[in-house]
C-alpha positions, 0 to 999 in steps of 0.5 A: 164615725169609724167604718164598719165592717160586716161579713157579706153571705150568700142566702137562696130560697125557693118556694112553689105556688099551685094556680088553679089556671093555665100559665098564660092567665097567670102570666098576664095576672103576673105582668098586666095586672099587679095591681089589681093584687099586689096586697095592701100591707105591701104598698109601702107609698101608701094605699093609694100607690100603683105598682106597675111591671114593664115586662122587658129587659131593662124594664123596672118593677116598680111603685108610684104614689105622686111624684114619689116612686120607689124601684123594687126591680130591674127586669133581666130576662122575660120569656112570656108565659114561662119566666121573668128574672129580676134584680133589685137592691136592699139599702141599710134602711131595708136590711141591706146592703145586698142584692137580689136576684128574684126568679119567677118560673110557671111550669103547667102542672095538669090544668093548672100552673106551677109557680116557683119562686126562688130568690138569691141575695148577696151582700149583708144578709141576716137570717131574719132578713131572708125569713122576712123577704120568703114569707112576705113573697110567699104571702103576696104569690098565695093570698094576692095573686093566686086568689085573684086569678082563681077569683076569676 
């Protein structure tokens, strides 16, 4: 089989989430509890899957089910109640190749928190792609971890 050659892009998106709670709630929804809302649709173990964050650099994202297990993310950076910068990797069975590098910021906003997320990917990036990934974390930040926090 010949080699292929595709052109490599460089794509960024942002996105903001209003949270009806202070950043330190948010931030311990964000790091202790991702399981309690990581949506279903997004386990892709199986249903019966943990998806787990060690909020450290060098700590993983990531999602086990058994013995199997799957990384989504490398932590980079983390600033407890304000920031955590992630890197992780897409194969050719995911759209890739490409890396991303994922921002998650809260910044207070009145009694609540302001959650911007942006994302930059690098490498064999289709536009169907990036709308995939922004509407999917968009979807995880807005239906799984803003309603489980303001749930209470």
């Amino acid at each position: 089989m010949p080699a292929a050659t595709t052109e490599a892009r460089v794509v960024q998106y942002e996105f903001e989430v209003e949270i009806a709670a202070a950043p330190s709630r948010v931030w311990r929804a964000l790091t202790d509890q991702l399981s309690s809302w990581w949506l279903p649709d997004f386990h892709v173990l199986g249903s019966d899957s943990v998806v787990t964050l060690e909020p450290m650099p060098g700590g993983r994202l990531f999602e086990q089910s058994g013995s199997s297990g799957l990384l989504w993310y490398t932590v980079l950076a983390v600033s407890p109640n304000e920031s955590l910068s992630l890197a992780g990797y897409c194969t050719p069975d995911w759209g890739g190749p490409c890396s991303t590098l994922l921002t998650i910021k809260l910044n207070e906003k009145g009694n609540g928190t302001r959650l911007v997320v942006s994302d930059a990917l690098y490498g064999r990036v289709e536009d169907k792609q990036v709308d995939s990934l922004r509407s999917g974390w968009l979807q995880m930040f807005e239906d799984g971890l803003r309603k489980f926090v303001e749930a209470g």
